[in-house]
ROZAMAR-983041 format. One line per 5 residues: their letters; for each residue x, z, y of N, C-alpha, C, O. Coordinates in steps of 0.05 Angstrom, whole numbers. Example, Ala and Ser with C-alpha at 12.3 -4.5 7.8 and 13.67 -1.06 7.14 Angstrom:
! ROZAMAR-983041
AS) 264/156/-114/246/156/-90/264/156/-66/285/169/-66  257/142/-45/273/143/-21/258/157/1/268/161/23
This chain:
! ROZAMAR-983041
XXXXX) 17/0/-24/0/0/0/17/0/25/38/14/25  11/-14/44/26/-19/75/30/13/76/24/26/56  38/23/95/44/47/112/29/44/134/30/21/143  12/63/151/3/63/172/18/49/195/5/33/209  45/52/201/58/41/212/57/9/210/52/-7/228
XXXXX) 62/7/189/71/-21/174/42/-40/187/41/-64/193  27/-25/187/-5/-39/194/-7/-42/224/-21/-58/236  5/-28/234/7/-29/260/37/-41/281/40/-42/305  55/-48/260/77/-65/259/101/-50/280/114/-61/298  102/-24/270/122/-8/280/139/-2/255/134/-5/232
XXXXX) 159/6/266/184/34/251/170/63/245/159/78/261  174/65/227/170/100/218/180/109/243/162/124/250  193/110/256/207/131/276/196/126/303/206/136/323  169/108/303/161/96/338/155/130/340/157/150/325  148/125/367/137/153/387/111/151/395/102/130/387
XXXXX) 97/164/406/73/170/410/60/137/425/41/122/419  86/137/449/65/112/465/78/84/458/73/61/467  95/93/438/98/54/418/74/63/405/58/44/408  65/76/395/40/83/367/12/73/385/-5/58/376  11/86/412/-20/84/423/-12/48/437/-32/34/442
XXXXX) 11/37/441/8/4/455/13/-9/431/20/-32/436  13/-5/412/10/-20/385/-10/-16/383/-22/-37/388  -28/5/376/-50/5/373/-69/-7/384/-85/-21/371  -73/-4/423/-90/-23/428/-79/-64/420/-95/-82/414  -55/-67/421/-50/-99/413/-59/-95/381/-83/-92/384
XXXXX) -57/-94/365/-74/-97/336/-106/-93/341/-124/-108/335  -108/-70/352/-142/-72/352/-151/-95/367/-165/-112/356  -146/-97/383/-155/-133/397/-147/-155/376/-166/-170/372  -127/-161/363/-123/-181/344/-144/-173/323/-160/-188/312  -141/-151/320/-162/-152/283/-192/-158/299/-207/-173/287
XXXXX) -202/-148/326/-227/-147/326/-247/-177/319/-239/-196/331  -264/-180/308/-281/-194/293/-286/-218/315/-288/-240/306  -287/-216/340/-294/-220/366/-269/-242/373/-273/-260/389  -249/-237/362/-221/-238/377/-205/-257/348/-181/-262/345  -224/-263/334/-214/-279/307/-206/-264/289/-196/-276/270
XXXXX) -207/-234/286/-204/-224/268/-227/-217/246/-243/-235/241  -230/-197/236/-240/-191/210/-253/-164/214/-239/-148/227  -277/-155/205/-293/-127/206/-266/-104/179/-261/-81/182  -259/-115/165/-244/-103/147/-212/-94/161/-201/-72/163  -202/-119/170/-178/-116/187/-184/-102/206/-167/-84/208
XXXXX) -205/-99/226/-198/-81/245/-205/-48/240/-200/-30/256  -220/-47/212/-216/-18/207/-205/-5/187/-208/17/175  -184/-30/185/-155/-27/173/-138/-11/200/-129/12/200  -137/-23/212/-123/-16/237/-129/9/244/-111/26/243  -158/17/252/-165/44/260/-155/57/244/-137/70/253
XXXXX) -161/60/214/-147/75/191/-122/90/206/-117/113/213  -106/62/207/-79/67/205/-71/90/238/-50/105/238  -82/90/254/-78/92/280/-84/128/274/-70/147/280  -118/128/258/-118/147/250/-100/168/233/-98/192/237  -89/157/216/-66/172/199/-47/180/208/-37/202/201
XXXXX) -36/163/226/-9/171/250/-17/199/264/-2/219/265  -43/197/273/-42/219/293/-48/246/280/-41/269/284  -67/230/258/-70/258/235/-39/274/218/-35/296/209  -21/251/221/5/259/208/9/250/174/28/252/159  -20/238/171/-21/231/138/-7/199/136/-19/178/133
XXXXX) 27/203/139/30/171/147/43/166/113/54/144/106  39/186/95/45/174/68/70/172/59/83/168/80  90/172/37/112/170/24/114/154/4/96/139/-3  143/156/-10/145/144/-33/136/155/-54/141/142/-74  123/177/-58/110/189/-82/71/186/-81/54/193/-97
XXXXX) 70/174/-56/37/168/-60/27/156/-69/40/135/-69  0/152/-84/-12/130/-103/-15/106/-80/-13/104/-55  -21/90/-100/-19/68/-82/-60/64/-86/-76/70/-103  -61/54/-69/-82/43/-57/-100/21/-42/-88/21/-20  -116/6/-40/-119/-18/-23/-146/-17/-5/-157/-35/8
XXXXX) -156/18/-11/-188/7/-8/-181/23/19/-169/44/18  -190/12/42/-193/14/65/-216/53/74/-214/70/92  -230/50/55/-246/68/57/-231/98/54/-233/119/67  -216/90/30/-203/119/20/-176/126/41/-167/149/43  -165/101/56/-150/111/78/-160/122/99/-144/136/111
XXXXX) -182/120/110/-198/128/130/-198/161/120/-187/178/133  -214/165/93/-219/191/85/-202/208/91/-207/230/101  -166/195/81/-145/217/75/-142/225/100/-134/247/103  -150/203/131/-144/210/156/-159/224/173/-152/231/196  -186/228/161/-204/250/163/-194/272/148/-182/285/166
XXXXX) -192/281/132/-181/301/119/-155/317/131/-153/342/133  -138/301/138/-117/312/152/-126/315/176/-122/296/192  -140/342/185/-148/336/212/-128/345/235/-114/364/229  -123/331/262/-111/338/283/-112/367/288/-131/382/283  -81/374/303/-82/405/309/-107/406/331/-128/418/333
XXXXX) -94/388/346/-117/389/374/-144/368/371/-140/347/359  -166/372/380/-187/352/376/-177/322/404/-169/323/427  -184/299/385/-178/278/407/-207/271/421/-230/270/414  -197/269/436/-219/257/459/-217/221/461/-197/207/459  -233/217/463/-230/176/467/-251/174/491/-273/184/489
XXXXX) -242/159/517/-260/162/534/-263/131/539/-255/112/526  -278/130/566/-292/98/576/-306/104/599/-328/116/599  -290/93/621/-306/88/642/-325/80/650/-324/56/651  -349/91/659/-382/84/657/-380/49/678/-392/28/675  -355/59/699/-359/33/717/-342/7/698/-334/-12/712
XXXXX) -338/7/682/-323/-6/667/-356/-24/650/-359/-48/654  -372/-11/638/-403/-15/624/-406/-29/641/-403/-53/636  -413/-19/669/-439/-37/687/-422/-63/698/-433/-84/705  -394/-60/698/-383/-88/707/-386/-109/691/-387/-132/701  -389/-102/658/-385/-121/640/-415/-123/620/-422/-133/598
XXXXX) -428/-106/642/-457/-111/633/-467/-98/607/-489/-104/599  -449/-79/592/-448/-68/569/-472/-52/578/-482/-49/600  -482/-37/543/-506/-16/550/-501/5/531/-497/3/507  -503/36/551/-486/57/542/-500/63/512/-491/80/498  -521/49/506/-535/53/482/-523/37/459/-531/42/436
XXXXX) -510/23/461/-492/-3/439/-471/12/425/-453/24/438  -474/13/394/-465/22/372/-429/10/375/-409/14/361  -432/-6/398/-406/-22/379/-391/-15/410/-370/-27/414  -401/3/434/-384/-4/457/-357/2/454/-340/-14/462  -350/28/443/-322/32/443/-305/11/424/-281/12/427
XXXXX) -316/-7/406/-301/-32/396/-302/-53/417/-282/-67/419  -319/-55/429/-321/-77/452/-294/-71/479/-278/-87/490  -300/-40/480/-280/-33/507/-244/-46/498/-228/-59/510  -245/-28/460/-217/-34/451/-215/-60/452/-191/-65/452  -227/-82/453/-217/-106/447/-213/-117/472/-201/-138/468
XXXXX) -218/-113/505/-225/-128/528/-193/-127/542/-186/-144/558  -176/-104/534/-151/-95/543/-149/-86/573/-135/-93/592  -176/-61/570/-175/-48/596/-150/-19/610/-135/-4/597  -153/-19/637/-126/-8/640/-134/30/625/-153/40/613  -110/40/634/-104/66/627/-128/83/628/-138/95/610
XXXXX) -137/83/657/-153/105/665/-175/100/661/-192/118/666  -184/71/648/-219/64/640/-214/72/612/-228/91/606  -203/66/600/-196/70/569/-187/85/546/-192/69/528  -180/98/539/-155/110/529/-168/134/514/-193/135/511  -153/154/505/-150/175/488/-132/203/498/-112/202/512
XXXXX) -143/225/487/-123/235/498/-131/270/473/-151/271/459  -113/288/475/-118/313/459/-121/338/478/-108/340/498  -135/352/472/-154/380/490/-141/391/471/-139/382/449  -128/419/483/-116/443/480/-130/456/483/-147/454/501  -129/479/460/-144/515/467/-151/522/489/-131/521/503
XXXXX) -172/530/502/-178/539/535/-173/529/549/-169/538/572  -172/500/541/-171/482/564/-206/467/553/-217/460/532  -214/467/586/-242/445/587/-235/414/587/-213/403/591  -260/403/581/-254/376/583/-239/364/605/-220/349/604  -255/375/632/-240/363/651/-209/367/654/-192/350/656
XXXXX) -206/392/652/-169/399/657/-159/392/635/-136/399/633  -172/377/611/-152/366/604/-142/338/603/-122/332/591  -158/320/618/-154/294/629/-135/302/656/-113/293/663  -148/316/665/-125/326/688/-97/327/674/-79/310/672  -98/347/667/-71/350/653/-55/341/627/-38/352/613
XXXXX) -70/312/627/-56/286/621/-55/261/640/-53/237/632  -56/272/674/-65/257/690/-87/239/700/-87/223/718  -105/247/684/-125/222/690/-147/240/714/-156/262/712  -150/222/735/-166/228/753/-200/227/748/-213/208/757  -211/245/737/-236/244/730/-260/258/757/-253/279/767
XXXXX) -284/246/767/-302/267/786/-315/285/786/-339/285/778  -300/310/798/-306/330/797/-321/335/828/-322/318/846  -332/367/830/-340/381/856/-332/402/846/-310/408/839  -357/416/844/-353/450/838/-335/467/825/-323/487/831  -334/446/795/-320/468/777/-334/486/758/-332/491/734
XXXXX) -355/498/783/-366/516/762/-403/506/743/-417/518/727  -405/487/751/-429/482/729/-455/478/750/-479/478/745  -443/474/771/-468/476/794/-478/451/803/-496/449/819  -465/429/791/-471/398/800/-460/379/778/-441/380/762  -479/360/785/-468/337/766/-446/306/770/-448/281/766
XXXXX) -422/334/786/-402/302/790/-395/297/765/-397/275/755  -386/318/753/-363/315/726/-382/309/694/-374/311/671  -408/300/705/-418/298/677/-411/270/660/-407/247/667  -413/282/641/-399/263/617/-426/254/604/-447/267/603  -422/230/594/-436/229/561/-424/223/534/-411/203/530
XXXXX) -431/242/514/-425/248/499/-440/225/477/-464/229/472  -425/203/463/-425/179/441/-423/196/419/-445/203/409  -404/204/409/-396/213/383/-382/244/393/-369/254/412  -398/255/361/-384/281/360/-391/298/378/-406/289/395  -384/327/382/-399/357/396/-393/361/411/-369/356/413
XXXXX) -405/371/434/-386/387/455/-405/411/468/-427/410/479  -380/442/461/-393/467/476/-393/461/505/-377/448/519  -421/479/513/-417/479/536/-436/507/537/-457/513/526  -418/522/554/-424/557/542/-447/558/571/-458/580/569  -454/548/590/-470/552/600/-484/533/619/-468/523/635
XXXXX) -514/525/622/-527/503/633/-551/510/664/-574/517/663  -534/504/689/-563/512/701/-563/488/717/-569/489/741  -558/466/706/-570/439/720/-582/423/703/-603/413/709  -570/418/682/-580/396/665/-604/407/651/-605/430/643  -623/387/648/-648/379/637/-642/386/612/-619/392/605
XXXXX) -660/387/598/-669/392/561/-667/364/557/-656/357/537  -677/345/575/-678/320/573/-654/307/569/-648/288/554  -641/318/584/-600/302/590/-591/314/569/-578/298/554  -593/343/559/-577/351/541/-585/337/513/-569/343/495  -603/323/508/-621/313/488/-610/285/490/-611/269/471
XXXXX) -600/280/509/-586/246/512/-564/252/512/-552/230/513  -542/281/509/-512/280/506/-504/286/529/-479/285/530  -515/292/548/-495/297/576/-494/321/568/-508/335/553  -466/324/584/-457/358/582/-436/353/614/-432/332/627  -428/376/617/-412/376/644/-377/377/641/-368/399/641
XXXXX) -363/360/639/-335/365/643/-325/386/639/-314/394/618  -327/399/668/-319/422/680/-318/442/666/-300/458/670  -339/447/642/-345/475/622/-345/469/600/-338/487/585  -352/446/589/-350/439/560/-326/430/552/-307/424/567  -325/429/523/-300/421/512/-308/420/487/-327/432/477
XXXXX) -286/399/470/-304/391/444/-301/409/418/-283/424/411  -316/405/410/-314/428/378/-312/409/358/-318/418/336  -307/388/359/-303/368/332/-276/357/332/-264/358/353  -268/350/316/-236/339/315/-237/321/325/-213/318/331  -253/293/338/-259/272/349/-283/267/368/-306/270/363
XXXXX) -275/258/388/-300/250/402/-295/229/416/-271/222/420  -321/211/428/-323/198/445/-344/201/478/-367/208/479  -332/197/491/-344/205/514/-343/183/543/-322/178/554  -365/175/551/-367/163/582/-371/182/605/-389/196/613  -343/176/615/-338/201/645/-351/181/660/-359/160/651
XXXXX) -353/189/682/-369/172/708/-387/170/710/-395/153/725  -401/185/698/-429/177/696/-455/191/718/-479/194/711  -444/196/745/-452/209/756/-478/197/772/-493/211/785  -479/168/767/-504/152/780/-519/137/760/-526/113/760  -524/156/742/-546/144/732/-566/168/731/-562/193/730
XXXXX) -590/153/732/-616/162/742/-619/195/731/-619/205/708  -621/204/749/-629/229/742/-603/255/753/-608/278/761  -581/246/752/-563/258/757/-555/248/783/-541/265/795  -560/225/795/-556/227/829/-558/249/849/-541/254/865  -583/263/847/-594/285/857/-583/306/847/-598/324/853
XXXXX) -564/313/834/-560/334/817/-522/334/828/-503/347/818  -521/316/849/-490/307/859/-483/333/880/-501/348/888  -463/334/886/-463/354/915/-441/329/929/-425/318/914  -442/323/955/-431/307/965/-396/318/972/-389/341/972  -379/291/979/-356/307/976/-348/320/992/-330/336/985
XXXXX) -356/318/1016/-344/343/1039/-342/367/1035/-326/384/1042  -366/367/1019/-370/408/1019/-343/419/1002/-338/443/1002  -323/392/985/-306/412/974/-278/394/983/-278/369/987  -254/415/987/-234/402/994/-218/377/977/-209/356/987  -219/388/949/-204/368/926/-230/354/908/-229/354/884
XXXXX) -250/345/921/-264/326/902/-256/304/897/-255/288/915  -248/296/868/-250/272/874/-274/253/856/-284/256/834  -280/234/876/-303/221/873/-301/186/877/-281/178/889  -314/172/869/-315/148/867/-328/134/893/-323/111/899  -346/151/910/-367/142/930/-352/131/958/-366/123/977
């Protein structure tokens, strides 16, 4: 059987950001869209997955070919830290995508969007969602901080996220996946999430504008 690597056409010894710019150039080649193959491109994820899980395999492992059972072993080995996979909401409405489409985060991987619409990243212990895009640099919109507005709301695609306390969002939003940046953080080893999402209906009114705070940052 290839090596995770080998699938993703690195050295055993690449580093983190040969592993994540290999990754997005293979996922655009395998994608089905892009002349590739529904099997090849989750060949690829497999493999992308195993790297980060650490399950990148030896000379004493069975060998294998079924795509499925690599996925498993890379679920199984789960990450110390849970990964986050995000997507810029203004990234959807430019390309006309709809946050309801099963396939957007294959659509986003294949378009070769930049850093801060796209990407992945790992949340540390007592760190919230937001500080930890922060503190992998990514500029996400915030106000308050504390749970009192809806700059920093997210929606939540795949997978859980705590959020230890709610006095804005609807039964209705929480029932569609929004949760707030600022206080939540994920409880599953994987997630997917659309930041930006601060103008869609319902959460406009739920904004605090940016003057009232010194360090907002905001899109408006």
């Amino acid at each position: 059987m290839d090596s995770p690597f080998s699938v993703l056409g690195l050295d055993s010894d690449a580093d983190d950001e040969e592993v994540v710019e290999a990754y997005r150039r293979r996922i655009k080649e395998a994608h089905p869209d892009h002349g590739g193959s529904h099997r090849e491109f989750q060949r690829v994820r497999a493999a992308y997955q195993a790297i980060q899980a650490g399950d990148v395999g030896g000379e004493d492992d069975e060998e294998t070919t079924d795509t499925e059972d690599v996925e498993e072993r890379a679920r199984d080995r789960r990450p110390k830290y849970p990964v986050v996979e995000f997507l810029n909401y203004e990234v959807i409405d430019d390309y006309g995508w709809s946050v309801d489409d099963d396939r957007l985060f294959e659509k986003a991987a294949a378009v070769g969007l930049d850093d801060e619409d796209f990407g992945e990243f790992r949340v540390r212990p007592n760190e919230t969602l937001l500080e930890a895009a922060e503190n992998r640099g990514y500029e996400w919109p915030f106000a308050c901080r504390g749970g009192a507005c809806a700059n920093c709301a997210v929606a939540v695609v795949e997978g859980e996220m705590s959020m230890p306390s709610n006095h804005v969002l609807s039964s209705e939003m929480m029932d569609r996946g929004i949760r707030l940046s600022c206080l939540g953080a994920p409880v599953t080893d994987h997630m997917q999430v659309i930041y930006n999402i601060k103008h869609l209906p319902g959460l406009d009114e739920l904004r605090l504008p940016p003057q009232q705070f010194g360090q907002v940052r905001s899109s408006d």
